[in-house]
N, C-alpha and C positions, 0 to 999 in steps of 0.2 A: 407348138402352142397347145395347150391341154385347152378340153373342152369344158371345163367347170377351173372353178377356183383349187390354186394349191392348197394340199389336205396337210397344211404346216403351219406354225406358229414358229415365229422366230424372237431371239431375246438375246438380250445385252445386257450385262449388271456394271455399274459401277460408273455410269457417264459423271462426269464435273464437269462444272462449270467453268468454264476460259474466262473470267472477267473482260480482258481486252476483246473478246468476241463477242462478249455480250455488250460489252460498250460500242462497238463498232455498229453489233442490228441497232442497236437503240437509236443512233446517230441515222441511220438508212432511212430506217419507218419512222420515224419522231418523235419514238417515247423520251422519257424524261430517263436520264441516268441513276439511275440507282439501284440497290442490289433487289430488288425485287422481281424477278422476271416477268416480261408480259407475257399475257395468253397463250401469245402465239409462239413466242419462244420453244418451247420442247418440242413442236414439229420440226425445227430444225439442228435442234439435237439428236431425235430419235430419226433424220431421212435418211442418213446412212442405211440405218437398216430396213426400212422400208424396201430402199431404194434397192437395196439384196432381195428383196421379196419381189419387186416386179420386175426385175431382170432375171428369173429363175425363168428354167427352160417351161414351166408347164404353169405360168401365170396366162391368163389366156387373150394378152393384147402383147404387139410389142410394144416400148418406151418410147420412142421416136414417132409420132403422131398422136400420142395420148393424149386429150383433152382435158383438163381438171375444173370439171363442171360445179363442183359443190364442195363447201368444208363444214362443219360440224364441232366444236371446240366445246368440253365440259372443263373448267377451273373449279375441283372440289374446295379448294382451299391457295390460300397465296404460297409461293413457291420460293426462295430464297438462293442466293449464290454460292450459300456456305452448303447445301443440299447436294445430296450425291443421289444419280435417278437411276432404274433397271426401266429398261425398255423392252414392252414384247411390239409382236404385231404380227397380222394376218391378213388375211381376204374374206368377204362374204358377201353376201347376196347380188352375185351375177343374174342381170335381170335385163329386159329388151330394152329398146327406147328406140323413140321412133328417125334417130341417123344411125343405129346400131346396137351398143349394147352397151349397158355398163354395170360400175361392181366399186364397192368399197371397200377401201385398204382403213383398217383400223390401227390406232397405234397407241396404245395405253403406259402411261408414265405412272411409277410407284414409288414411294420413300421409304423403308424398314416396312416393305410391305403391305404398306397404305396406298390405293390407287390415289393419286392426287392430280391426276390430268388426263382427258381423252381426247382423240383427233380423230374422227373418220372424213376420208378425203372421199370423194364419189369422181371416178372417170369412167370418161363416153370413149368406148374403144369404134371408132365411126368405121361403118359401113353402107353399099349401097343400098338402099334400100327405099323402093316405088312411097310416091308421098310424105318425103322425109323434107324437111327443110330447118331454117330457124324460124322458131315461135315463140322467140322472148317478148315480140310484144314492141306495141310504140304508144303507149299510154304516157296521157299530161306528164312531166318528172315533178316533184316536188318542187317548194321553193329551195333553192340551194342556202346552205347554211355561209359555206365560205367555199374560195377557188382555190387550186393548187394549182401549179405549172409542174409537171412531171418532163422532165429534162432527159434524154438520152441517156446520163452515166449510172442513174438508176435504176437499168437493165444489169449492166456490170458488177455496180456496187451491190446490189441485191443479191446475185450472184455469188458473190466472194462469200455474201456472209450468212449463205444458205447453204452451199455446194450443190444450188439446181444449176448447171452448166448449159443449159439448152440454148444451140443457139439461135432459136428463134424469138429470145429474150438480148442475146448479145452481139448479133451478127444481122446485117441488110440482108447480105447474100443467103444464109440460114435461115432468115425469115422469109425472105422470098420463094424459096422451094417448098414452103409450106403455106403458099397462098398471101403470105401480108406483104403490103409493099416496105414495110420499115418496122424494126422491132419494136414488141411488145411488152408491158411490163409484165411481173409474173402476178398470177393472178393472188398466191400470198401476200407479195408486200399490196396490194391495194387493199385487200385484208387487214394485214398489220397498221399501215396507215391509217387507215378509218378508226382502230379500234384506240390509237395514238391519240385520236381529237376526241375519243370519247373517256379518256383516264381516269378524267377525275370523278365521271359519273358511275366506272363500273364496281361491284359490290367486290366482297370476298370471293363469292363465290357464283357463278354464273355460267350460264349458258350461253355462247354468240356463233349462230347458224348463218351462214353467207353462201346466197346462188351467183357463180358470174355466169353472166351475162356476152355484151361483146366486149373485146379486148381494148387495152388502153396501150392505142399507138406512143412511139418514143420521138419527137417528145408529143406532147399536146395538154390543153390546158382540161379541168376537171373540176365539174361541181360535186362538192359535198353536201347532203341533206340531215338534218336530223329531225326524224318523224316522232311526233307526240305518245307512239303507243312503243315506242324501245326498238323501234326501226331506224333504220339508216339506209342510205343511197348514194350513188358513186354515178355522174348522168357526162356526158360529154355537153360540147357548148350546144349543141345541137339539142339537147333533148333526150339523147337516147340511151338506155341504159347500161353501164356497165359491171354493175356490183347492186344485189341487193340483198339487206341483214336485217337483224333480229335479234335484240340481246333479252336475255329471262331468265 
């Protein structure tokens, strides 16, 4: 593992769209069917190659314990199915935090040229380190807007139609060796979900920032919130948080 971020950019010309793969995430997270792509869509068109960027020898966490603490999504404009995308992506600002360290993987979508979508994901590559714990916080949760039952095959089906295989999303036994008693959803589809119930309010063109929080066991039930200033919230029955966004 190298001590700073790999000094490469990687890129892919010419991704298309799968219809029936697009109709399948849409069916996963809840959007409505149609050749429109949501937001979240080209993250997982462009994770192949990400996913080459953080399995290179000199990315500086391994993959298998990576935490994905934060996502960042720009939509410069609506995206369509007949659209053919070039994908780059890279690393940058490797920075402390107080369980270890973390660093954004950025991944930028273009059309003839035209940036038309950005992603930077933010992972906590965890270490030991004196005074570290979690400090998400146990503040009031909103009132919930409506509840969701998130079902076990959701770990699976998310899966398939992402190619994130972890199996601490798909497997007890997988999850367990990583501290959960039962698996977890990925922290995207509670992203993409969320952003499912907010369709019809989001614009052309927008911004939607999302911190998770703790993870959402498989199965268990789930409050959704929607806050008056273009916020959103993800709380368990309990109260406590597991997603909180931002749309601008």
């Amino acid at each position: 593992r190298g001590p700073g971020v790999p000094g490469v950019e990687l890129a892919v010309g010419g991704v298309s769209v799968d219809r029936a793969h697009l109709a399948a995430y849409d069916r996963v997270c809840g959007f409505r069917l149609t050749d429109r792509l949501p937001g979240t869509f080209p993250h997982v068109m462009g994770f192949p190659l990400t996913l080459r960027l953080m399995t290179a020898p000199d990315f500086p966490f391994p993959l298998i314990g990576l935490v994905h603490v934060g996502n960042r999504i720009t939509v410069h404009r609506p995206i369509t199915a007949d659209e053919t995308l070039d994908f780059t992506t890279y690393a940058e600002n490797l920075r402390p935090h107080d369980r270890g360290r973390q660093v954004d993987v950025v991944l930028v979508g273009s059309v003839a040229g035209e940036k038309v979508w950005e992603g930077v994901s933010t992972y906590l590559g965890r270490e030991r380190k004196p005074g570290g714990g979690d400090r998400s916080g146990r503040n009031e949760p909103p009132a919930g807007t409506s509840r969701w039952r998130v079902e076990p095959r959701v770990g699976t089906e998310y899966a398939r139609v992402s190619g994130d295989h972890n199996p601490i999303h798909t497997s007890r036994l997988g999850a367990r060796l990583f501290g959960f008693h039962r698996p977890i959803a990925h922290g995207m589809w509670s992203k993409a979900r969320c952003l499912a119930a907010l369709e019809n309010r989001l614009p052309d063109a927008y911004t939607v920032e999302v911190a998770f929080k703790l993870p959402v066991p498989l199965p268990s039930t789930v409050s959704f919130a929607l806050l008056p200033d273009g916020g959103f919230a993800l709380h368990d029955s309990r109260g406590r948080p597991h997603l909180a966004g931002l749309v601008r």
